[in-house]
N, C-alpha and C positions, 0 to 999 in steps of 0.2 A: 481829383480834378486836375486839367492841365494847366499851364500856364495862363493861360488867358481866360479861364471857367469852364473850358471844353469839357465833355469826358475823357477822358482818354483810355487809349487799348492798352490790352494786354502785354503790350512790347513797351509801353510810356511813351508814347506817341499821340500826340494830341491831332486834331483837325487841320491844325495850324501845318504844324511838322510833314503831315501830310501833301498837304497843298502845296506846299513851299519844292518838295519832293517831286513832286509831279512838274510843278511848272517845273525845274530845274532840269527831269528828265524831258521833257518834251524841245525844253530850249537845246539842248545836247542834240538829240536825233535831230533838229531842222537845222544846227550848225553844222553836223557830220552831212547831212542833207545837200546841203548847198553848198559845201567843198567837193563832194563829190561829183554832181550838177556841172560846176567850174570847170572843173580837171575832170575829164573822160579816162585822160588813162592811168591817173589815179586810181578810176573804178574798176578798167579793166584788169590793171596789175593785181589789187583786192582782191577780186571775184574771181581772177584764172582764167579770165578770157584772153582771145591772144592781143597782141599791144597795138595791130594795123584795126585792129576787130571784125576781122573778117572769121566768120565761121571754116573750120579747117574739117567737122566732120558733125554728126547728128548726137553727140552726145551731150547730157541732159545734164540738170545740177544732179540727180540721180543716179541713171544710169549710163554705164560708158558705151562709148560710139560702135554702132555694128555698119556705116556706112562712112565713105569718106567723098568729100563735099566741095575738096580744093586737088585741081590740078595738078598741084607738084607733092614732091612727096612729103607724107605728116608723120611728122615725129610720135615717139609713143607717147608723150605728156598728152596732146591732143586726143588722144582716145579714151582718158582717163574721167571718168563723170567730174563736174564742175565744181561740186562740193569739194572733191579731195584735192583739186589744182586750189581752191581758194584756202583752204586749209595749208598745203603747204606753203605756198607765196606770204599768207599772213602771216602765217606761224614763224617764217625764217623772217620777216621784216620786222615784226615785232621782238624778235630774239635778237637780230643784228642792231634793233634800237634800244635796245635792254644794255645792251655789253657795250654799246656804244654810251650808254649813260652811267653804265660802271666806273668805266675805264675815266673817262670824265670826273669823278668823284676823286681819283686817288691823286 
C-alpha cells in the first residue's frame, strides 16, 4: 500500500506521487512555454532558425536545403536541416552554461 492507501506500482510509486509528477511536469513545459512566447529569439537561437527570422533557404527540421530563398549569399549553416542547427546552438549554450556554473563553484 502507498502512502496514503493507494496501491502502488512496481517502481513504489503511489497515485499520489504520480500526480504530483505530472502536474509538476506540465507546470515546467507551460513555464518553458511562455518564456519562449516572450522572447522570439530566445526561440529562434534554441531551434536554429536565423535571429532576423527570415527563412535563408527550404530546408526542413529534417532534411537540408536543396533551394535558396534569400537574395544574398547563405552561408553553409543555413543549408544544414533544423534539427542539427538546434542541436548544435543548444548543445554549445547548454555546455557554455555548464562551465560557466563550474567555474562558478571553485
Amino acid at each position: 500500500m502507498g502512502r496514503n492507501g493507494s496501491k502502488s506500482c512496481r517502481l513504489g510509486w503511489d497515485a499520489c506521487d504520480v500526480q504530483t509528477f505530472l502536474m509538476a511536469a506540465v507546470a515546467v513545459v507551460a513555464a518553458v512555454a511562455y518564456v519562449l512566447i516572450k522572447h522570439p529569439l530566445l526561440w529562434r537561437w534554441l531551434s536554429g532558425h536565423p535571429l532576423d527570422g527570415k527563412h535563408r533557404t527550404n530546408a526542413t527540421w529534417l532534411h537540408p536545403a536543396t533551394k535558396v530563398h534569400h537574395p544574398t549569399p547563405v552561408v553553409r549553416w543555413h543549408h544544414l536541416p533544423r534539427l542539427t542547427r538546434t542541436a548544435i546552438r543548444t548543445g554549445l549554450t547548454l555546455a557554455a552554461l555548464a562551465a560557466g556554473w563550474g567555474a562558478g563553484g571553485m
